[in-house]
N, C-alpha and C positions, 0 to 999 in steps of 0.2 A: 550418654548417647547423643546421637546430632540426628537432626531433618534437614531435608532439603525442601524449600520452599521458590515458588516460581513467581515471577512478575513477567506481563506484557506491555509496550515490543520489548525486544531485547537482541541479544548478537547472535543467539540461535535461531536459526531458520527452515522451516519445514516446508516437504515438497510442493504442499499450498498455497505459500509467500508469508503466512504468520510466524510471528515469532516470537519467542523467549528469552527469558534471563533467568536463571536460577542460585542459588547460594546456600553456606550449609549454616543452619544456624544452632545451637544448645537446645536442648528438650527445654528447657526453661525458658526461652527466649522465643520459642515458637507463638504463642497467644502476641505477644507484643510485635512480629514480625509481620501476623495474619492481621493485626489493625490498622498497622503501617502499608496495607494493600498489596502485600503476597499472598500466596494463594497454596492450597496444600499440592496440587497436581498441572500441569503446566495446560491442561484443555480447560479448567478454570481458569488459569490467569489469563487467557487468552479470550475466550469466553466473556470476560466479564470487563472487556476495554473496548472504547469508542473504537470500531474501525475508520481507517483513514480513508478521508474521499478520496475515490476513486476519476482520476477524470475521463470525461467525455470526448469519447471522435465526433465528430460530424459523419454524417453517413457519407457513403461513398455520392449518393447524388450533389450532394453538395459540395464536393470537395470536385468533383466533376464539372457543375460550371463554375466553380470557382476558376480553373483551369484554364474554361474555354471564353470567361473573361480577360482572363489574363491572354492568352490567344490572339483573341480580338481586339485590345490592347496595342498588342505588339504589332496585329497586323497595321491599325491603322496607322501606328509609327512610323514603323518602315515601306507599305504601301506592298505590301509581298504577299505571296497567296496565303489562302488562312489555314489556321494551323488544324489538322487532321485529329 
């Protein structure tokens, strides 16, 4: 008989963004498979992996006057009315 056993990430993808890898390995082989950091069911191997950081926006105020820097910027560049 064979199992399949799962490791996270991997090249499957759920409507989450997590993912898996799975593989079928010998009834006898399975114990030595689960030490080697597979896992019997793919919500454990998933489950039990660092998630990846995720990064950060700026909130929109900041990216707002970041803008109206750059605006201001340009206005004084070219001496033209300021940007809206």
């Amino acid at each position: 008989m064979t199992t399949m056993v799962y490791k996270s990430p991997g090249d499957v993808v759920r409507k989450d963004g997590t993912s898996f890898c799975c593989k079928i390995v010998d009834d006898a082989d399975v114990d030595a498979a689960l030490r080697d950091g597979w896992f019997s069911t793919p919500g454990a191997a998933i489950n039990n992996t660092v998630p990846p950081q995720r990064m950060t926006m700026p909130s929109l105020g900041v990216a707002v006057r970041a803008r109206q820097r750059l605006c201001d910027g340009l206005h004084q560049a070219r001496h033209r009315e300021p940007c809206v």
